[in-house]
Each structure stands twice: as structure tokens, then as C-alpha cells.
N, C-alpha and C positions, 0 to 999 in steps of 0.2 A: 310759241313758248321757247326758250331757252334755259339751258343750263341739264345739268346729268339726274337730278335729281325731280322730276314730273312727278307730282301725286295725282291719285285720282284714287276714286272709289273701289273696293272690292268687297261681296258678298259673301260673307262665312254664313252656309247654313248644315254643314253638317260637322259633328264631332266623336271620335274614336277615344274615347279617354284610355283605353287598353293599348292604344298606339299610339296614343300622343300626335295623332294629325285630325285637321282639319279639311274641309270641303270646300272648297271659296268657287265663285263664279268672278270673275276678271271680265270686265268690258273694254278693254283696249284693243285694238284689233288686229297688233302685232302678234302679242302670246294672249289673248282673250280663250276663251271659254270656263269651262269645268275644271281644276285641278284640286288634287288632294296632294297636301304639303304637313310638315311637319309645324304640331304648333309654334316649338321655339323657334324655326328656322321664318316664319311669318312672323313672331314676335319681334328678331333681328332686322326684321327687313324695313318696319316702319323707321318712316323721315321722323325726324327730332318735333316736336308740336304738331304731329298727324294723329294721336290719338289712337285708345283702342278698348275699345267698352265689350264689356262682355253682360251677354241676356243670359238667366238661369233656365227661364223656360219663354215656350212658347205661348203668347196673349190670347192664342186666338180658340 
């Protein structure tokens, strides 16, 4: 791959609505694991036509 701009997947499953962050799990294996970030600073961060869907609750 090239160029500064790599997508790849990342997992939101937890959310703070009193703090405005969420909980993502990151599989890249540079900065991978568990972080908790702020929603809008995750909102800023998506590539242009990367999408970003949001679940009200959990299916299961």
C-alpha cells in the first residue's frame, strides 16, 4: 500500500454520552489495541467516503 492516507477497520463498542468519548478496538499493529477517544475527534479523523454508521442498540 501507498500513499498517507491507509483505511482500515476500527471497532466502536463502547460509548460515554456524559463525555462525549468512545471505546474503539484498532487492529493495526502499530497503535492497535483498546482506546477510548473523543467522539468528534474519531468523527474528524474518518477518510472522505469511509463512512460511519451508528447502532442505537445492541441485536443480541
Amino acid at each position: 500500500m501507498k500513499g498517507t492516507k491507509i483505511g482500515h477497520a476500527m471497532v466502536v463498542y463502547g460509548y460515554d454520552r456524559a463525555k462525549g468519548t468512545v471505546t474503539v478496538f484498532d487492529p493495526w499493529k502499530a497503535t492497535g489495541g483498546t482506546h477510548t477517544v473523543s467522539a468528534k475527534s474519531l468523527a474528524g479523523a474518518l477518510q472522505a467516503n469511509g463512512g460511519m454508521h451508528y447502532i442505537s442498540r445492541s441485536l443480541l
